[in-house]
C-alpha positions as CSV (number, residue, x, y, z in Angstrom):
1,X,27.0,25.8,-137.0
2,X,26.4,26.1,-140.5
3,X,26.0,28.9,-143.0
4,X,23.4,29.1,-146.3
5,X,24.4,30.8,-149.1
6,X,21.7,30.8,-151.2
7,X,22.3,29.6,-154.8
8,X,22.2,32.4,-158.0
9,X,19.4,32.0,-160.5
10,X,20.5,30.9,-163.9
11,X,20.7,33.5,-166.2
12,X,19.2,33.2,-169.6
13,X,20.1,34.9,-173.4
14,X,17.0,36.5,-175.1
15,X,15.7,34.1,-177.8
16,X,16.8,34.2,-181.1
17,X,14.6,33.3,-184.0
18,X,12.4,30.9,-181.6
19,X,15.3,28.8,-180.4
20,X,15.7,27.5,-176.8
21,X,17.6,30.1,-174.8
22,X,20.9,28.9,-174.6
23,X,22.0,28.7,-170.6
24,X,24.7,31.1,-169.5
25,X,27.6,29.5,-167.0
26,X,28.3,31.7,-164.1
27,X,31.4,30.9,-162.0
28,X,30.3,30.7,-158.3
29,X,31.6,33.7,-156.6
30,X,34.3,33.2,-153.5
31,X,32.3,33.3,-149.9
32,X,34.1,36.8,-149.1
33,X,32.2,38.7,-152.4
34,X,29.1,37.4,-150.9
35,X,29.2,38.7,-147.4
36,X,31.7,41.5,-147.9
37,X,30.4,42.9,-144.6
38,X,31.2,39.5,-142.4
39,X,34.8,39.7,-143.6
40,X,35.4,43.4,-143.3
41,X,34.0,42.7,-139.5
42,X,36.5,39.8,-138.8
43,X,39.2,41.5,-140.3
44,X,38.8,45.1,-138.1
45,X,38.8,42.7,-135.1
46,X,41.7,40.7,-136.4
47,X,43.7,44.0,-137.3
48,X,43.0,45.4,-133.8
49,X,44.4,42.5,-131.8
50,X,47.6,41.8,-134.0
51,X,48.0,45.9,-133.7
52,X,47.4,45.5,-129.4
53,X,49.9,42.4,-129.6
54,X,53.0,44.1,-131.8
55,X,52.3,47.0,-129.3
56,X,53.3,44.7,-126.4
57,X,50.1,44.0,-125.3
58,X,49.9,40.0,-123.5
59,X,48.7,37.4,-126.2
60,X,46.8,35.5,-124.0
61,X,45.9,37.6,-120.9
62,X,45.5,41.8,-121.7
63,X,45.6,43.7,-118.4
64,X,42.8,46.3,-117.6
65,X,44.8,48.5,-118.0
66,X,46.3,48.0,-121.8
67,X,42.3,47.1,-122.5
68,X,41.4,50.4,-121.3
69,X,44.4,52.0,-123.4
70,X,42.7,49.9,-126.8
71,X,39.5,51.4,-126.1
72,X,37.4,48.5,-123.6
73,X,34.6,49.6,-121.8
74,X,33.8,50.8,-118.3
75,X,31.0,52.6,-116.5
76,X,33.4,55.3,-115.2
77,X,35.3,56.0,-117.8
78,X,32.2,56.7,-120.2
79,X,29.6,58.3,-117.6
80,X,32.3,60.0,-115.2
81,X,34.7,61.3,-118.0
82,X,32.5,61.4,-120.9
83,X,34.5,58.5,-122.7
84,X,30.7,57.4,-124.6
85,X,33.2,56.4,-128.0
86,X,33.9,53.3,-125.9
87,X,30.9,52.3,-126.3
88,X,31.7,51.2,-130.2
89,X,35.2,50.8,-129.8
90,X,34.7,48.0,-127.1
91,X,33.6,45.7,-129.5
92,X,36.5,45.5,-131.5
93,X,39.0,45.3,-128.9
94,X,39.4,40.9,-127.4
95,X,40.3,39.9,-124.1
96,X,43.3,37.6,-125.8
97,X,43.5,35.0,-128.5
98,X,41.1,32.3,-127.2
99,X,38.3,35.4,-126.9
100,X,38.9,36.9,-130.4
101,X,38.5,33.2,-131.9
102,X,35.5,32.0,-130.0
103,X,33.9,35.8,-131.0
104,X,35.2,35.7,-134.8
105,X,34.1,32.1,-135.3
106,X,30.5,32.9,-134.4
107,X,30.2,36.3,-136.0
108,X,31.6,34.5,-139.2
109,X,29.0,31.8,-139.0
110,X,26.4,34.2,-138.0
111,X,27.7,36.8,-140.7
112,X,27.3,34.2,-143.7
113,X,23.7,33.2,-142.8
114,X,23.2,36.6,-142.1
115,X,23.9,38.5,-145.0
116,X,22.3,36.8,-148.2
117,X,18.9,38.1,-146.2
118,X,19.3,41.5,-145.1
119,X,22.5,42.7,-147.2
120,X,26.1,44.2,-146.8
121,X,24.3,47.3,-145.1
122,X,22.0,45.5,-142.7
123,X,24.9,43.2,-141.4
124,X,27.1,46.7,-140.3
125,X,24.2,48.2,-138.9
126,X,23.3,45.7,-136.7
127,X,26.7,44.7,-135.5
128,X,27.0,48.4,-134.6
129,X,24.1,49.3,-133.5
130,X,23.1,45.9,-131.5
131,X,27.1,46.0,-130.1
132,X,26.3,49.3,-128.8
133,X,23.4,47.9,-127.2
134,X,25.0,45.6,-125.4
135,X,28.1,47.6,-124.3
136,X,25.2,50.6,-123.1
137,X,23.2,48.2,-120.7
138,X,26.5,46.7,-119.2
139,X,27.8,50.1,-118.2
140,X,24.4,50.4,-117.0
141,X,24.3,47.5,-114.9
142,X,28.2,48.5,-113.5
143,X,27.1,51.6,-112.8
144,X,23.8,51.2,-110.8
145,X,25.3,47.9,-109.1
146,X,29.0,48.2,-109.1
147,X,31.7,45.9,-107.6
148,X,34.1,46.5,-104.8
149,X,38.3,46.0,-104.7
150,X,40.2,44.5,-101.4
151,X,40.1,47.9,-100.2
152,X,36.2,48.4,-100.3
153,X,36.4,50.9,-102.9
154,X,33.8,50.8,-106.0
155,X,36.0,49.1,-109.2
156,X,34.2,49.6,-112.7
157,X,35.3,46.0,-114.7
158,X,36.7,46.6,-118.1
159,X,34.1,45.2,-121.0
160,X,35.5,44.4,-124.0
161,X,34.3,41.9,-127.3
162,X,31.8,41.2,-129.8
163,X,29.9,38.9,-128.1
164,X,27.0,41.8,-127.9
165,X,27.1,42.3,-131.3
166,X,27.2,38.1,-132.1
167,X,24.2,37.9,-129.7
168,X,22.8,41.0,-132.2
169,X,23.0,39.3,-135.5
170,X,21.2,35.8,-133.9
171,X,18.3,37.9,-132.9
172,X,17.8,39.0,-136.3
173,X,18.4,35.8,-137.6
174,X,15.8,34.0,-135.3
175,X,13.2,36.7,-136.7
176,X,13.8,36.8,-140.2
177,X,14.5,32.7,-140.9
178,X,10.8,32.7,-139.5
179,X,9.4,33.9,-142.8
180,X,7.9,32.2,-145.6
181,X,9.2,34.1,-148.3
182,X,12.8,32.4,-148.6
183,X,13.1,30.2,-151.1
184,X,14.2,27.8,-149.0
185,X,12.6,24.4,-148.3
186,X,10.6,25.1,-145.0
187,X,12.3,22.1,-142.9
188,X,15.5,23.5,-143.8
189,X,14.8,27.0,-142.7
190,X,13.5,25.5,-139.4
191,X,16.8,23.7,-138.7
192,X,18.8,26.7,-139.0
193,X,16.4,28.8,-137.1
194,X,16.8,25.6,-134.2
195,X,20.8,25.7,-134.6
196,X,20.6,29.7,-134.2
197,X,17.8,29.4,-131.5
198,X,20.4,26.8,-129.7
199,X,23.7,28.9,-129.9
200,X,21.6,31.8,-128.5
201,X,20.4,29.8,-125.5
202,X,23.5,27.7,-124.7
203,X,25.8,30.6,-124.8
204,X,23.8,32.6,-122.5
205,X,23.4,29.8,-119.9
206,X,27.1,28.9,-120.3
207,X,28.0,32.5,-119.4
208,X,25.6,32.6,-116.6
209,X,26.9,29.6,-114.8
210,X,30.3,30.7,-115.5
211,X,30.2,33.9,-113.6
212,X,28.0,33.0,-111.3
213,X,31.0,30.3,-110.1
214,X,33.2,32.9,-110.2
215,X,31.5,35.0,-108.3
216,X,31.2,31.8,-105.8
217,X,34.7,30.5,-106.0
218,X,35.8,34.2,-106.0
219,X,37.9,34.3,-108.5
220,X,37.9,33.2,-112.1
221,X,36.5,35.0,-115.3
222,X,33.6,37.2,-115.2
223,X,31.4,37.0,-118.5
224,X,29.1,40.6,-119.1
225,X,25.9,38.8,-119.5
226,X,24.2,42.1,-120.1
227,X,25.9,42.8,-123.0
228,X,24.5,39.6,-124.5
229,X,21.0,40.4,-123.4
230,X,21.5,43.5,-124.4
231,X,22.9,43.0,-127.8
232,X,19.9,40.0,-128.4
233,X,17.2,42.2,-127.6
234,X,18.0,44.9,-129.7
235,X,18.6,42.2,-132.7
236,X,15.2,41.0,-132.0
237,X,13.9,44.5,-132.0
238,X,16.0,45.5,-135.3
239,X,14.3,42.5,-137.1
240,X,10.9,43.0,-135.9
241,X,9.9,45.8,-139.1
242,X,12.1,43.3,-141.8
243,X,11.6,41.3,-144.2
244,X,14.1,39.4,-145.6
245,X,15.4,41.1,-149.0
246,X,15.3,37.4,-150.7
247,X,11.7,37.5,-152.2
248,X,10.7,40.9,-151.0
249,X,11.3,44.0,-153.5
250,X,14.4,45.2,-152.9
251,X,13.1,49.2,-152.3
252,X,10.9,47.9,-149.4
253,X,14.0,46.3,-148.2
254,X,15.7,49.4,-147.9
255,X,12.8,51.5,-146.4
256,X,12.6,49.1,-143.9
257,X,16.3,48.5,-143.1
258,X,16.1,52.6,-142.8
259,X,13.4,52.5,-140.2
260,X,15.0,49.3,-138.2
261,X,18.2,51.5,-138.1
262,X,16.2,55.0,-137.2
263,X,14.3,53.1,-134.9
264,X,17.3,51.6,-133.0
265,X,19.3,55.0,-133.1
266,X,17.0,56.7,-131.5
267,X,16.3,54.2,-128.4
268,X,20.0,54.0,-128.3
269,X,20.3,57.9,-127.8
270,X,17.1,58.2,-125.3
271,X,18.8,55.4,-123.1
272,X,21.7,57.5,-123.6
273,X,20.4,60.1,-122.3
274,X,18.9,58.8,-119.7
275,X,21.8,56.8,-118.7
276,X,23.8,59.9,-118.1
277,X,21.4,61.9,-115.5
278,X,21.5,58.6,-113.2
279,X,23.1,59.1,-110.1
280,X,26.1,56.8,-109.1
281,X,25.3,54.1,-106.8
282,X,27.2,52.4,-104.0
């Protein structure tokens, strides 16, 4: 899928003794200085698996247990022991190579469309706040309905990945490339709204059928769905008091990025909250 960077403005010299305004060349800047945020992103998650991977952790297939160690999920872990810092530090831990690359294309393809319209700021807080999101109704899900071992003993699954958070930032993006106040033509805006639409949909159903065959075959790879529906609502949500800062003042941009956030946060803690008084089930 493919990312808009919207082009600069020329920039003009005051007149001088009524003359045309000579124009002034900018160099384009490289993609990195505009979406600072998208790389940082990448980069933590890149760092964090070469780190796992020089400590002897398995390229291609982690064990629970060395995900657990790098700071993965689990309903147990973070209701039982009070472990609730995994719920951030799960999405920048990747269940091997072919996971981080599938996750890091999309959040860098997301990231770039993403950041020309709500900022540096707006991309952190949403892949934060929407990750957490995600990673808080999985554990929820594990823990009301959790799954058995051979023994008939209630197992917690690991979650790890930023599939939640990806899921996040095309939730915003399907609100906000809804507005008229890009300066971009309208049949363009409705493509990329389609593509994003599309990648939202397909991945969802691809992750549904693929756990629900594992689940059939009984064995195979088990997708956390909830994370994704987790981290899409709450994108959705996060968008829902933006505007895009592209043709909007930029200090109503920032009051509402602040209110998207505070509203978020505090949900986040309520569920929280709530999460933590609910008996274990099973």
């Amino acid at each position: 899928m493919g990312s808009y960077q919207p082009v600069p403005e020329p920039q003009y010299l005051p007149p001088e003794n009524g003359s045309i305004p000579p124009q002034q060349v900018r160099r384009p800047r490289p993609s990195w200085a505009t979406a600072p945020a998208t790389y940082l992103l990448v980069g933590i998650n890149c760092m964090v698996f070469v780190a796992m991977v020089l400590s002897g952790v398995s390229i291609g297939a982690p064990t629970t247990q060395q995900l657990m160690h790098w700071g993965a999920d689990n309903a147990g872990n973070v209701l039982i022991l009070g472990e609730w810092w995994r719920i951030v530090t799960a999405m920048f831990v990747h269940v091997g190579i072919l996971h981080l690359a599938t996750n890091m294309w999309c959040l860098w393809n997301l990231g770039l469309l993403a950041e020309p319209l709500m900022g540096s700021a707006g991309v952190l807080a949403v892949y934060i706040l929407t990750g957490a999101a995600g990673n808080l109704l999985s554990t929820c899900m594990n823990w009301i309905r959790p799954m058995s071992d051979v023994a008939g003993n209630i197992a917690f699954p690991a979650g790890a990945g930023a599939s939640g958070a990806v899921f996040g930032i095309a939730g915003v993006l399907i609100v906000l490339l809804k507005s008229n106040r890009l300066p971009v033509p309208p049949f363009e805006l409705k493509r990329l709204r389609k593509s994003v639409i599309y990648f939202a949909a397909l991945n969802l159903v691809l992750g549904l059928s693929i756990s629900a065959g594992t689940r059939f075959i009984g064995s195979g790879i088990l997708i956390d769905n909830m994370a994704h529906v987790g981290g899409f609502s709450c994108g959705l949500l996060f968008a829902m008091p933006m505007v895009p800062r592209l043709g909007s003042p930029r200090d109503l941009f920032q009051r509402r990025l602040r209110f998207a956030v505070g509203m978020i946060v505090c949900i986040l803690v309520l569920f929280s909250f709530y999460l933590a008084h609910v008996p274990p089930q099973g």
